[in-house]
C-alpha positions in Angstrom: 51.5 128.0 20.3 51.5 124.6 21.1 53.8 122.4 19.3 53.5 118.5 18.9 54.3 115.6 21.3 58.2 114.7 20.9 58.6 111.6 18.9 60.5 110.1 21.2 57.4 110.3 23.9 55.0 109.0 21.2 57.2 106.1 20.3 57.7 105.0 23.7 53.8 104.9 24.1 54.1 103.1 21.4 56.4 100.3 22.6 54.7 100.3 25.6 51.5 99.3 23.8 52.9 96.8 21.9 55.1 95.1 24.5 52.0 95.1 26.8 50.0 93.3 24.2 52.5 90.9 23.5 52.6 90.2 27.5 49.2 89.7 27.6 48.9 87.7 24.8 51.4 85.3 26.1 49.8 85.7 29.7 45.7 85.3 29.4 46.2 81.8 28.2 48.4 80.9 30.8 46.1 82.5 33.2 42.9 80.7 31.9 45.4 77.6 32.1 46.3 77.9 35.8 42.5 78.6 36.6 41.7 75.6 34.9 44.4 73.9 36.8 43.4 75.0 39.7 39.3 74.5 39.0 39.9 71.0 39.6 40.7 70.9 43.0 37.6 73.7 43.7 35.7 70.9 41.9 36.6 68.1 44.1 36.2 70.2 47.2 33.0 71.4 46.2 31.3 68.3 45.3 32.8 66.3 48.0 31.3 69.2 49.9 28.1 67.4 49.5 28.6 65.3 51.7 30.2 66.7 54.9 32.6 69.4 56.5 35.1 66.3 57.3 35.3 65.0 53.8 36.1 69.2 52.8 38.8 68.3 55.1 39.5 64.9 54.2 40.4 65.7 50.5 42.1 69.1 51.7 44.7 67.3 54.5 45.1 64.2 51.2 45.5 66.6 48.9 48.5 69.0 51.0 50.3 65.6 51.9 50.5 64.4 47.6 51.2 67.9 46.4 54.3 68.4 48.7 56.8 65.8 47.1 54.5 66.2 43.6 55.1 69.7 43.3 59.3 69.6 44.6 59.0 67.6 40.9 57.3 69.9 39.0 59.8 73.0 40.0 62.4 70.6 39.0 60.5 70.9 35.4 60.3 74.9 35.9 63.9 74.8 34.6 62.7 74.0 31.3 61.1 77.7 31.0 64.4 79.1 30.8 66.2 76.6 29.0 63.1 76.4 26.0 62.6 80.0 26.2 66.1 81.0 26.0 66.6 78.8 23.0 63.5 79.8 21.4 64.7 83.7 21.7 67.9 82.7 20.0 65.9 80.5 17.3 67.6 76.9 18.0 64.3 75.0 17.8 66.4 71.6 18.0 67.4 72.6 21.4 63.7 73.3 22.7 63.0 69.5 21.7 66.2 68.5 23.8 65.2 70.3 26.7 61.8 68.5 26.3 63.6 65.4 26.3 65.2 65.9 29.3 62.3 66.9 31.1 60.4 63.8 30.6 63.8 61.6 31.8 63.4 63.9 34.7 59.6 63.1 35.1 60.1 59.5 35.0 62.8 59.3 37.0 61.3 61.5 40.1 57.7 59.6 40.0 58.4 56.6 41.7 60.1 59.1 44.7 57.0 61.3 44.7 54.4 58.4 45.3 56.7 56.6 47.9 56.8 59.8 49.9 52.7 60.4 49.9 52.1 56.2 50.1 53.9 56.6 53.7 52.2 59.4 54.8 48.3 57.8 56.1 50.9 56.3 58.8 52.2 59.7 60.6 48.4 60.5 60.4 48.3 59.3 64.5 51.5 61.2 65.2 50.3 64.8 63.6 46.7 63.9 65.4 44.7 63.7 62.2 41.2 63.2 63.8 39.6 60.4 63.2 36.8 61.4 61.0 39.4 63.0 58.9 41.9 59.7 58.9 40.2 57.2 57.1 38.3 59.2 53.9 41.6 60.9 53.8 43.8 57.6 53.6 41.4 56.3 50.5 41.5 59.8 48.9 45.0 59.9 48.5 45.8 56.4 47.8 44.1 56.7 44.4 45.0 60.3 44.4 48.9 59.1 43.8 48.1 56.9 40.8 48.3 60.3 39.2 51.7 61.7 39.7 53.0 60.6 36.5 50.7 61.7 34.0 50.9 64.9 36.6 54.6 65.6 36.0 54.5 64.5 31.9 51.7 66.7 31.5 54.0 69.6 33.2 57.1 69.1 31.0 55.2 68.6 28.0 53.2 72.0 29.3 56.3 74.0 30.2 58.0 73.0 26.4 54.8 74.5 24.8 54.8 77.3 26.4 58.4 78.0 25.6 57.6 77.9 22.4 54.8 80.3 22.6 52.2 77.4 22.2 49.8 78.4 25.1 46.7 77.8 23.6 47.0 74.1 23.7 47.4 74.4 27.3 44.2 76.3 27.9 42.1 73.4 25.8 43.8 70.9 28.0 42.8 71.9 31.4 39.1 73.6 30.2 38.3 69.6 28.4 40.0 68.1 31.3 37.9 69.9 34.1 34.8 68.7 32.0 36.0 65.5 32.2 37.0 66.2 35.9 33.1 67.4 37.0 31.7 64.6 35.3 33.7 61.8 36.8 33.3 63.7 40.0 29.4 63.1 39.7 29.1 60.2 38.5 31.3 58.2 41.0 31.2 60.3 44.3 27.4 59.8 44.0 27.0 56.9 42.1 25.2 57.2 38.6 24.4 55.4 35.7 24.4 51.9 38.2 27.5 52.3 39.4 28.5 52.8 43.2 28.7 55.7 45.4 32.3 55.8 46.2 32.3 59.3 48.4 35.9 60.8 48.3 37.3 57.9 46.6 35.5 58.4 43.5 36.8 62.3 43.2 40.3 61.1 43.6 39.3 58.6 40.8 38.0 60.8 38.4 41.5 63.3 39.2 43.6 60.3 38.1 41.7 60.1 34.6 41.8 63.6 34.2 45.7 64.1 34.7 46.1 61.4 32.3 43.8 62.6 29.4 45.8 66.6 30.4 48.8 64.6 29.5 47.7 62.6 26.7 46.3 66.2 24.9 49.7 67.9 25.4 51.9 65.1 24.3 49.5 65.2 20.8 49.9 69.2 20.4 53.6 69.1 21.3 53.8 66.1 18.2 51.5 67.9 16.0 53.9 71.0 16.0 56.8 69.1 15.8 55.5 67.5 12.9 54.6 70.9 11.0 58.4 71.9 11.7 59.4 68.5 9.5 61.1 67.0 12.7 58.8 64.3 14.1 59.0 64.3 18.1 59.2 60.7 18.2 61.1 59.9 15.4 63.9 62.5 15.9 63.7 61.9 19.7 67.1 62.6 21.4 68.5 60.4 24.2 69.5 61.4 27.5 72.2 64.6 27.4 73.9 64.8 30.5 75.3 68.1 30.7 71.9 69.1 29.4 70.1 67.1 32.1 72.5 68.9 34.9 71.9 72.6 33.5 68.0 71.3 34.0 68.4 70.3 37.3 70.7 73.6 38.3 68.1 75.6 37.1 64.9 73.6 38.7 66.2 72.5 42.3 66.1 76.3 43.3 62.6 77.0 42.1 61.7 73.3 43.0 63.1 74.2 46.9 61.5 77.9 46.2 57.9 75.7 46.1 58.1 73.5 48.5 58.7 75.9 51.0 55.7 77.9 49.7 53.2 75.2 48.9 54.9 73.2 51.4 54.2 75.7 54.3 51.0 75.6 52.9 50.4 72.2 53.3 52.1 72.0 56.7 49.6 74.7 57.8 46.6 72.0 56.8 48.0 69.5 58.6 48.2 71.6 61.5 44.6 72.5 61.5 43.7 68.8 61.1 44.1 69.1 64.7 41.2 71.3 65.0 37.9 70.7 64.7 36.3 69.8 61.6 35.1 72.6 60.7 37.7 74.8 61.5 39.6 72.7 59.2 37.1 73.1 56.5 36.9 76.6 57.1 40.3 76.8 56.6 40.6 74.7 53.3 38.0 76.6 51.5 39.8 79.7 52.1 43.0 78.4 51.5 41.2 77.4 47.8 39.8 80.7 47.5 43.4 81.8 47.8 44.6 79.5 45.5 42.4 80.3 42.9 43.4 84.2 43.1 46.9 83.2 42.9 46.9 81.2 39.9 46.6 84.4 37.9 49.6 86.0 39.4 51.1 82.5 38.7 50.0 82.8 34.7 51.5 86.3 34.7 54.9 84.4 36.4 54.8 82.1 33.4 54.6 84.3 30.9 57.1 86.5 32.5 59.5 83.9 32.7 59.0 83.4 28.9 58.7 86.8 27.9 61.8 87.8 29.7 63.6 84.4 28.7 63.1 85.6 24.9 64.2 88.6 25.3 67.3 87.4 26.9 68.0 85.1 24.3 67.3 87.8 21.8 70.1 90.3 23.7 67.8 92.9 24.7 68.2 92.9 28.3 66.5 96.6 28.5 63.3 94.7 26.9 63.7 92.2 29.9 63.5 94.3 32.3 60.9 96.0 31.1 58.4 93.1 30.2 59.2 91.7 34.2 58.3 95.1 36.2 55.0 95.2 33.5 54.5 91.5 34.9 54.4 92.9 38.1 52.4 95.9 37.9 49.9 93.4 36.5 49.8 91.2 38.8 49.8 93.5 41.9 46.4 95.2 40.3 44.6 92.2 39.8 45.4 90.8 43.8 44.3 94.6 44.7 40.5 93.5 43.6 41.0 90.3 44.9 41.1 91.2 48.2 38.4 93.8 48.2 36.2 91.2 47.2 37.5 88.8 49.9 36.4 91.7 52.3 32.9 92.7 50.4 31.6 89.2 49.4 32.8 86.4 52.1 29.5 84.9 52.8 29.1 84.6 49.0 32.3 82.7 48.1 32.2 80.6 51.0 28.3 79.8 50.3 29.7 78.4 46.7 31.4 75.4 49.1 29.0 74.8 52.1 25.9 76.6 54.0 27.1 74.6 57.2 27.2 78.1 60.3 30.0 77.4 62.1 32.4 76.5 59.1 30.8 79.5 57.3 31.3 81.7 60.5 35.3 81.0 61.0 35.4 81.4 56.8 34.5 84.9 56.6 37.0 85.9 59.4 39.7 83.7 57.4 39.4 85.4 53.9 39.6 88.7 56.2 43.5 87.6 56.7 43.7 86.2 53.3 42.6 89.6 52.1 45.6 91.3 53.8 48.0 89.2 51.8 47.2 89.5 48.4 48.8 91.8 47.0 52.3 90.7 48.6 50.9 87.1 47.4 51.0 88.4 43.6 54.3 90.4 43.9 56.6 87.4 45.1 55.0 85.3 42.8 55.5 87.3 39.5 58.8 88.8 40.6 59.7 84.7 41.4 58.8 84.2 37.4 60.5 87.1 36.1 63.7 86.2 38.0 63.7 82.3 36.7 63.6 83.9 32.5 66.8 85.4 33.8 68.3 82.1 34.7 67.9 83.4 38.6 66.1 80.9 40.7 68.2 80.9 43.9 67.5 84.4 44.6 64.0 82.9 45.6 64.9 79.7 47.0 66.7 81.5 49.9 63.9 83.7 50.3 61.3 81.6 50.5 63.4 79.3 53.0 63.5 82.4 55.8 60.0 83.7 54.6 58.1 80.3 55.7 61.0 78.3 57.5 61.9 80.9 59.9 59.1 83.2 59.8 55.3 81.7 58.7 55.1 78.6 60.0 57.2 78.9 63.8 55.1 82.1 64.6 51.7 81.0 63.5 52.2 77.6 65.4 53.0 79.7 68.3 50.3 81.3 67.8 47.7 79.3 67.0 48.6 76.6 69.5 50.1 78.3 72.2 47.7 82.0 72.3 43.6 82.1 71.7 43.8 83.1 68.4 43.6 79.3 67.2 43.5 79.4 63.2 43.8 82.9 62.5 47.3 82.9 64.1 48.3 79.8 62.1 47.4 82.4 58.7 48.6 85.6 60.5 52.1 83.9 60.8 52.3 82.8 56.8 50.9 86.3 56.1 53.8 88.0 57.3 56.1 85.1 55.7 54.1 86.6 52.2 55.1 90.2 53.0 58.9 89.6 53.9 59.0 87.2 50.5 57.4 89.9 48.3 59.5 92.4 49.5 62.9 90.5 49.4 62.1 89.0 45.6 61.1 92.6 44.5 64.2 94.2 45.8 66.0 91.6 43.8 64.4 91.5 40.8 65.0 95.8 40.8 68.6 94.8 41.4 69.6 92.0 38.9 67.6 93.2 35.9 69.5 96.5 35.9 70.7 97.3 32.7 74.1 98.7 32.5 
């Protein structure tokens, strides 16, 4: 005689349904949002693509040199996802606006840092042995490329405060209209249409600039519009600087703002490095490296929404619900990179064909997503774990990590291998793959550890 399932076992299917659904509602959007995010950049390099494997390189060595200081700024702003989403879970609205508030202080105040930084940098181009056909497209690339840093960061505070809120839909219009706008300017001014000139790899970087500041303008009209529908206009109700607020921002976003710039950083670092190759090597190595990027931006939408669905939780006092919506996270995440990399293994020739047909760039490409294959899943699992960690108000855990992952391990060991053995570029990526599988390891090990419930 068989009796029925225990209703205990049926409820927990249950919850699991329901607190799955609720992570993926919060996460797809953020997904599609990083995607679009990203899409720009796979825009820029495929159109300016057209034109040659040293302007692929030129916009990829430009673009690693802005996004360094850029993004230290915009993991200054990732403290917002705790301090919104934590006040959110506890239902003090009023607070969520404050946080906003300080964010945007923060924005302003970082910009003019952020564009000093990458307005020196065309002058160390001699000094890391840029070479030449790479210097000068990549001098006028990010020259107008920095006009967008603060639209950049104001679009990120306004973005992290909607999200808090559970407002991610916005987010996903922004970046899908703003890639429109992104493609079009792209055409339009690298090739010259409609009468105007053809301005190459200046004209990408041009139509980037407009798009950031439309992406901000959207945001800053949602964030208003719900506001409004609250009865507390943004603007009219909008709070002045708080310092003890604007000091619990910054000791929550200097760890995940370090955590980044060792990760992107190491990145970028690893670009300038192969600058010193050959052209093509270098644009082998940036189309990979955006084929990487754009895998990774789901894992980064699953972060987000971790970081918020964990956040609310923790403001709501259900620490067992934490935990349990940060290891789903995970699980996610580490099944999605699983495919990635199977198709980085199956379809090379096919993704790399989306960027150029040019043999010898193709050639060292497919060999490239090889290693980026191996790296993946460990890719997704430091990156999620990294999210879940910051809606528990832990984002030094990762900072430290990071700093030994790529500061002691990635990039010393693939210089030395890359420069100093034969394996040239594939030793520079074999050293920041292992830096990928110590991080995932380390951040998994401590998110298992602090979420514990007693």
């Amino acid at each position: 005689m068989f009796s029925p399932a225990p209703v205990s076992h049926r409820s927990a299917k249950a919850r699991f349904r329901t607190e799955l659904g609720a992570l993926l509602l919060l996460a797809i959007p953020v997904v599609l949002s990083e995607l679009g995010w990203m899409a720009m950049s796979v825009v820029d390099t495929i159109m300016v693509g057209r034109l040659s494997p040293a302007a692929i390189g030129a916009v990829g060595v430009s673009s690693a040199i802005f996004y360094t200081p850029t993004l230290f700024g915009i993991g200054l702003l990732l403290g917002l996802d705790t301090l919104v989403a934590q006040a959110f879970g506890r239902g003090d609205f009023d607070d969520c606006h404050r946080a906003l508030a300080q964010g945007v202080y923060l924005a302003i105040a970082y910009t003019p840092i952020a564009m000093l930084i990458a307005g020196l940098a065309p002058h160390l181009f001699p000094l890391l042995h840029i070479t030449q056909a790479v210097r000068v497209p990549a001098t006028q690339y990010l020259t107008l490329l920095n006009l967008s840093a603060l639209p950049l960061l104001i679009y990120v505070a306004f973005r992290r405060y909607l999200q808090g809120v559970g407002k991610v839909r916005p987010v996903t219009f922004a970046l899908i209209s703003a890639n429109l706008v992104n493609w079009f300017g792209n055409w339009v001014l690298i090739y010259g249409k409609f009468g105007l000139p053809a301005m190459g790899v200046r004209g990408s970087a041009l139509s980037t600039c407009v798009a950031r500041v439309y992406m901000a303008g959207v945001l800053v009209w949602w964030a208003w519009r719900h506001e409004r529908d609250r009865g507390h206009p943004l603007f009219a109700h909008w709070p002045g600087l708080r310092p003890a607020l604007f000091r619990r921002l910054l000791h929550l976003g200097w760890p995940a703002a370090s955590q980044l710039l060792f990760e992107v950083g190491a990145f970028s670092l690893a670009t300038l490095l192969a600058g010193r190759l050959s052209p093509d090597i270098l644009a082998a190595h940036q189309i990979v490296l955006n084929c990487a990027s754009v895998t990774y931006m789901v894992p980064l939408g699953v972060s987000a929404a971790s970081a918020i669905a964990v956040g609310h939780a923790i403001g709501a006092g259900d620490r067992a619900l934490a935990r349990r919506s940060g290891s789903m996270a995970i699980a996610l995440g580490t099944v999605f990179m699983a495919l990635a990399a199977t198709a980085f293994l199956t379809i090379p020739r096919l993704l790399l064909h989306v960027y150029t047909y040019d043999p010898q760039t193709v050639a060292v490409g497919v060999r490239l997503l090889a290693v980026a294959a191996i790296f993946q899943v460990f890719d997704g699992i430091q990156g999620i774990g990294t999210g879940a960690l910051r809606g528990l108000g832990k984002t030094r855990g990762p900072m430290v990590v990071n700093l030994v992952a790529y500061g002691v391990i990635g990039l010393p060991l693939g210089y030395v291998l890359c420069f100093l053995t034969p394996l040239g570029i594939y030793g520079l990526w074999s050293g920041l793959t292992l830096a990928l599988i110590f991080a995932a390891g380390m951040v998994l090990s401590q998110w298992l550890k602090e979420s514990r419930v007693a």
